[in-house]
C-alpha positions in Angstrom: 0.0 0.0 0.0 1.2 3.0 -1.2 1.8 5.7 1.6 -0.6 8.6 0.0 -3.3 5.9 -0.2 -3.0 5.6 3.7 -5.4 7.1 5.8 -3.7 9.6 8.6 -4.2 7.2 11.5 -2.2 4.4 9.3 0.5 7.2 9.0 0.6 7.7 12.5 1.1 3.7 13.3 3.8 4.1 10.8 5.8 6.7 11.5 5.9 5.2 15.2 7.0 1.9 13.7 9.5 4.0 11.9 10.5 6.1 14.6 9.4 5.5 18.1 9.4 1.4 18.4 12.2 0.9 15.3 14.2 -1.1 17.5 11.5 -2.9 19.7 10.4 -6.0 17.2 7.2 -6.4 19.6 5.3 -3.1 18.9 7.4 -2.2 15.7 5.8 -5.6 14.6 2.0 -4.4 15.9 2.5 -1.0 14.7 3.4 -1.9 10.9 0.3 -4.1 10.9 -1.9 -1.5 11.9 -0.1 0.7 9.5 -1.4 -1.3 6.7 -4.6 -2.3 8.6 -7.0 0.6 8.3 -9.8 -0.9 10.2 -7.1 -1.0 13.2 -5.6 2.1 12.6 -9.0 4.0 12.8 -9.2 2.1 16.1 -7.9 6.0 17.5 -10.7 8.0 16.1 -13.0 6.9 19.0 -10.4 8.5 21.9 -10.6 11.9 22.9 -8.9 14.8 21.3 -5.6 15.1 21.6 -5.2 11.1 22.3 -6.1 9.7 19.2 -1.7 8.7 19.2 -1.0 4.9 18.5 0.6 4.7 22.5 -3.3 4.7 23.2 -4.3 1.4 21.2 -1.0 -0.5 22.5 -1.6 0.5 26.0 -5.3 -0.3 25.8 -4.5 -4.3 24.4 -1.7 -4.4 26.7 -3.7 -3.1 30.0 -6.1 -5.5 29.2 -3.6 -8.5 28.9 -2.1 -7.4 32.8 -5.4 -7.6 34.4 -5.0 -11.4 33.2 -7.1 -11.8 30.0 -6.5 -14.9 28.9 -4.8 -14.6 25.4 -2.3 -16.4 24.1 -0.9 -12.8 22.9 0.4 -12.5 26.5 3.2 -15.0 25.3 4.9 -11.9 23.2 4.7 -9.4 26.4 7.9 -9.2 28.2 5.5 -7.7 31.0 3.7 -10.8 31.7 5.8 -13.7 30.2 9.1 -14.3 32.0 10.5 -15.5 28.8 8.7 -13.7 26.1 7.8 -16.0 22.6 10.0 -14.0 20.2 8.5 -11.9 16.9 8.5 -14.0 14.0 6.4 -15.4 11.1 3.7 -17.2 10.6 2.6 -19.1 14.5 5.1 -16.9 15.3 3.5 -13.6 14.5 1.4 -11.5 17.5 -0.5 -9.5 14.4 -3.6 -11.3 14.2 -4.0 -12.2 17.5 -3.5 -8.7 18.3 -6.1 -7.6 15.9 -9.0 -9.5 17.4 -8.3 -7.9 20.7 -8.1 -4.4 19.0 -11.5 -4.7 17.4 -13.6 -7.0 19.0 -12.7 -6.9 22.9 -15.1 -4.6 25.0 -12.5 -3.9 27.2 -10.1 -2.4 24.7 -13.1 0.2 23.0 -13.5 1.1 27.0 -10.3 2.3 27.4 -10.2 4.2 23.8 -12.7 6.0 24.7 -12.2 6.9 28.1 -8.2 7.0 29.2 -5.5 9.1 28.6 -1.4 7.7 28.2 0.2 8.1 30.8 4.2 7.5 30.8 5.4 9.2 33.9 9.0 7.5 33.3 11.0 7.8 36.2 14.2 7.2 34.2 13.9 10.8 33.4 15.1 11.6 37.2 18.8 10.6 36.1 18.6 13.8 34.2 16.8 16.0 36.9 19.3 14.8 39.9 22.0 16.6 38.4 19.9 19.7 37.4 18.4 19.6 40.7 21.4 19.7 42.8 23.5 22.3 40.4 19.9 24.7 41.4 20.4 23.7 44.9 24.0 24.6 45.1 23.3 27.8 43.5 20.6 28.9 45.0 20.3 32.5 47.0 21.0 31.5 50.5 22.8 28.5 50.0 26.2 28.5 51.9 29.2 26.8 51.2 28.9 23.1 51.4 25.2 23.4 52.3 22.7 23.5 49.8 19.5 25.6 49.6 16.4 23.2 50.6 13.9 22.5 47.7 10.1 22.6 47.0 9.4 20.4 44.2 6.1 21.9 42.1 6.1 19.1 39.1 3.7 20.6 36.4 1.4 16.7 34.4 2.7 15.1 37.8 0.8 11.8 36.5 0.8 9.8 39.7 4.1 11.9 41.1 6.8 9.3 40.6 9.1 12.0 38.8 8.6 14.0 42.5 10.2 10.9 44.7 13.5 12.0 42.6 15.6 11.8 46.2 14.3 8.7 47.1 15.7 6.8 43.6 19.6 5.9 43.7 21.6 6.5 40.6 24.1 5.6 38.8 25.8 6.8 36.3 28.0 4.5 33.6 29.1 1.0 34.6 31.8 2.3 37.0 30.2 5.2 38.2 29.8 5.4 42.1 26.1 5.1 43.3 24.0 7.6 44.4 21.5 6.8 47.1 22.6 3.1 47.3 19.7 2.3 49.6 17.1 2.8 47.7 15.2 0.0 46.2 15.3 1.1 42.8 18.7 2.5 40.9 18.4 4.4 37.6 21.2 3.3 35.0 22.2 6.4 32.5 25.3 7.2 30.3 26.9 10.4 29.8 27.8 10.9 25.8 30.0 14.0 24.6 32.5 15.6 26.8 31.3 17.4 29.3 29.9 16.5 33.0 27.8 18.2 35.3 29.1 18.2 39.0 27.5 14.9 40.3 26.6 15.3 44.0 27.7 13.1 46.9 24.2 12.7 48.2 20.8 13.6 46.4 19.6 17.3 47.5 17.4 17.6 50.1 13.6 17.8 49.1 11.6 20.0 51.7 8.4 19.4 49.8 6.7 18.4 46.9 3.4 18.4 45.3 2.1 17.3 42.2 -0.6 19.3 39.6 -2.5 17.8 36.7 -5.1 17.3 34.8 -6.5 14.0 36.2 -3.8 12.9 38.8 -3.1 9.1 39.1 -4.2 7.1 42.5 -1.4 4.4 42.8 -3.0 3.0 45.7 -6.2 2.1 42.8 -5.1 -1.2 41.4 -6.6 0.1 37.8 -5.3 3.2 38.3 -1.6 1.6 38.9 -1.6 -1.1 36.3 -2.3 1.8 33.4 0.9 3.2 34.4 2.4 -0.3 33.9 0.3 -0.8 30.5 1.5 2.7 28.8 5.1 1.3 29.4 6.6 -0.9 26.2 6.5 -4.6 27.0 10.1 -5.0 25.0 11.4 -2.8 27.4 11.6 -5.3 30.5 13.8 -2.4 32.4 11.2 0.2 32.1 8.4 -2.3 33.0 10.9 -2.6 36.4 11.2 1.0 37.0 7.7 1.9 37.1 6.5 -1.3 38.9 9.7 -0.5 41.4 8.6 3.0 41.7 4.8 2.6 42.0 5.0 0.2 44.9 7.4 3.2 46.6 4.9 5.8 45.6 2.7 3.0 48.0 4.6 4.4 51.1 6.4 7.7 49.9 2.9 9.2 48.1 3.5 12.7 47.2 0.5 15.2 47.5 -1.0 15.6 44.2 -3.8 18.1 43.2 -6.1 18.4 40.2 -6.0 21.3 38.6 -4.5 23.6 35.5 -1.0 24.1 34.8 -1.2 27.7 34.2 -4.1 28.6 36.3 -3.2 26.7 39.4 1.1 26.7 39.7 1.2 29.8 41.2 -1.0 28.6 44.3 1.6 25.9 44.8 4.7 27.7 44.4 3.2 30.4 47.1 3.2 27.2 49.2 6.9 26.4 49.4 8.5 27.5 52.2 10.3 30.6 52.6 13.7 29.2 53.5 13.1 26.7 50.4 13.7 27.9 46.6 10.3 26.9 44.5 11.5 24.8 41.3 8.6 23.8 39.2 9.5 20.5 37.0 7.8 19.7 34.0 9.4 16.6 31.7 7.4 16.2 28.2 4.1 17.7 29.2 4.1 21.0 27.8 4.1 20.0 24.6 0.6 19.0 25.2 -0.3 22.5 25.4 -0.8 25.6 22.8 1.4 27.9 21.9 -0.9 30.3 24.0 -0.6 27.8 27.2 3.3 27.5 26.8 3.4 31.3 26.8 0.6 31.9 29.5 2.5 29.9 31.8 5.8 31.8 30.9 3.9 34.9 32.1 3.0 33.4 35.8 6.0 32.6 36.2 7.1 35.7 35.2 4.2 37.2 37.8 5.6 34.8 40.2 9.1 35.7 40.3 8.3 39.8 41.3 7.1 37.7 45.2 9.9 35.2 45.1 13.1 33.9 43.4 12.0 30.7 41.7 12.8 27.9 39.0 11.6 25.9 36.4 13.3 22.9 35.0 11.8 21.3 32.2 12.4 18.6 29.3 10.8 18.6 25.8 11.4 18.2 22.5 12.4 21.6 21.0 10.4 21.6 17.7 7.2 20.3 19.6 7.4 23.7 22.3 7.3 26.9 20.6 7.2 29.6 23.1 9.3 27.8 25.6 12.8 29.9 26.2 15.5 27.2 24.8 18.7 28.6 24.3 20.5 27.0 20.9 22.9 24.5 21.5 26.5 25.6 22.1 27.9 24.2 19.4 25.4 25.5 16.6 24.1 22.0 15.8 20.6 22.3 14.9 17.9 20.7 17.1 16.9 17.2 16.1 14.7 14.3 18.0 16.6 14.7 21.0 15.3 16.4 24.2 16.4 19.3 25.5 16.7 20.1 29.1 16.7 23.5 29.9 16.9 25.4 33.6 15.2 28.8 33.6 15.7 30.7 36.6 14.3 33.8 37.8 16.5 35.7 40.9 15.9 39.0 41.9 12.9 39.3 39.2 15.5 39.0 36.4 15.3 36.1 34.1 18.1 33.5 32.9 17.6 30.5 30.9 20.3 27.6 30.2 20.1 24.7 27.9 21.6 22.0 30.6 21.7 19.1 28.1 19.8 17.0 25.1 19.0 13.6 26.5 17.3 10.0 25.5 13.2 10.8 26.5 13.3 8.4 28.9 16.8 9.4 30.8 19.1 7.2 29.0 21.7 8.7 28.1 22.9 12.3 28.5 24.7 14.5 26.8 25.7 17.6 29.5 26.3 20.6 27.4 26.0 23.4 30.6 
């Protein structure tokens, strides 16, 4: 099938085959079928605005398979298999029976209609422990040796597992040293390039944190938990570990979330922080689920924000996806690609600076430190 004679929604299951999944055989497998399946593809135009995306239709089969449907398609998912049947052809191809779930199962149309993804991917911490502790360290009124306190403000919080950022250990290459060895869960990431931030000795010291979104996640719902699970990739058994690690610490380290809007309602919860704490509001691939409009209202409060108190916002995005966000160019002129840029904005004194701290793997990776 020629690609003109596709309708959108097969173009969107293929350019995440192309792009997104390449290198997961799995979904890149699922994803070119519904590519040239438009009875599949069109799957998306029953999900609400803004999630008719292809990560809806695999997390809505794959939610279904971890509340224990029984499918032999479960033998493909590294989630629920311990030794996951490998793609192949013919008996060894997932496609059909992933098809019948996809059009016929009750459960899957449910979850079109009525969910929303929701990757809150806690390997994106490996990125914000450095950033976080270089804002801590700088801070006005941090002393020598003794960072400035923190009140964490994370902007799409999901179920807050990005806000537990202290209580994760790190490390960083194979023969890095360990960061937080005692947690239960350790994020792996690479450094690329040249360049290294200033890795602290202990993680900074969080003196609060809360959570705003949209529709915040209840880990302590079984449902609620195992969609966080579902909008993970199956071929990614180390992602499926970090969120299933980090929900059952959510369990006894729940961060305060609130519903509300991410321009409307940040500025109530920055007021919040304590005085002797420095505000930092966190945002990692959420704002380029807003407008143009929204990216630039929420510039403004912050702008608003910053004539009460010295504040900061730390966020990761995609550049081309977030016009209207401040992201300073790369500093060697390269132009911007797929990668994600991290980028600390800070506002001291009223005046505001903005720093592009590094591009980085969406999900934490690898980094490339560029501040």
């Amino acid at each position: 099938m020629d690609g003109q004679d596709r309708s959108w929604s097969q173009q969107l299951f293929q350019g995440f085959a192309d792009e997104a999944v390449r290198k997961l055989p799995l979904y890149r497998r699922l994803c070119e079928g519904a590519a040239g399946d438009r009875e599949v593809a069109d799957r998306l135009l029953v999900a609400r605005t803004g999630q008719q995306i292809p990560n809806l239709l695999l997390a809505a089969v794959h939610d279904v398979l971890l509340t224990g449907e029984p499918s032999p398609l479960a033998d493909w998912y590294g989630s629920i298999a311990p030794h996951p049947r490998p793609v192949g052809l013919g008996e060894d191809d997932p496609w059909t029976l992933f098809r019948d779930l996809a059009l016929h199962h009750p459960g899957v149309d449910e979850r079109l209609r009525t969910r929303a993804t929701q990757t809150n991917e806690v390997g994106r911490c490996a990125a914000l422990l450095p950033a976080l502790a270089g804002v801590a360290a700088s801070a006005p009124g941090a002393r020598p040796h003794e960072a400035r306190p923190l009140g964490l403000v994370e902007v799409g919080a999901s179920a807050g597992l990005n806000l537990l950022v202290d209580r994760y250990g790190y490390r960083y290459g194979p023969d890095g040293p360990e960061i937080n060895p005692s947690s239960p869960l350790t994020l792996h990431s690479t450094f690329r390039g040249n360049r290294r931030p200033s890795l602290p000795i202990e993680v900074p010291h969080v003196e609060s944190r809360v959570g705003l979104d949209l529709h915040p996640v209840d880990v302590s719902d079984p449902a609620q938990a195992r969609w966080l699970v579902a909008c993970q990739w199956p071929d990614q058994p180390d992602r499926i570990h970090r969120a299933r690690t980090a929900i059952a610490l959510a369990h006894t380290e729940k961060p305060e979330l609130v519903t509300g809007d991410a321009v409307a309602d940040v500025g109530d919860l920055v007021v919040r922080v304590a005085q002797f704490a420095l505000p930092v509001v966190v945002s990692t691939w959420v704002l380029s689920y807003l407008d143009d409009v929204g990216r630039q209202a929420l510039m403004v409060e912050l702008d608003h924000l910053a004539a009460i108190r010295d504040l900061t916002l730390l966020f990761a995005e995609q550049p081309i996806l977030v016009t209207g966000l401040p992201i300073p160019p790369r500093p060697d002129g390269r132009p911007d690609g797929p990668e994600t840029a991290l980028v600390r904005v800070d506002w001291r004194s009223g005046a505001r600076t903005e720093r592009r701290l590094a591009d980085m793997h969406p999900h934490g990776t690898w980094i490339e430190w560029l501040d």
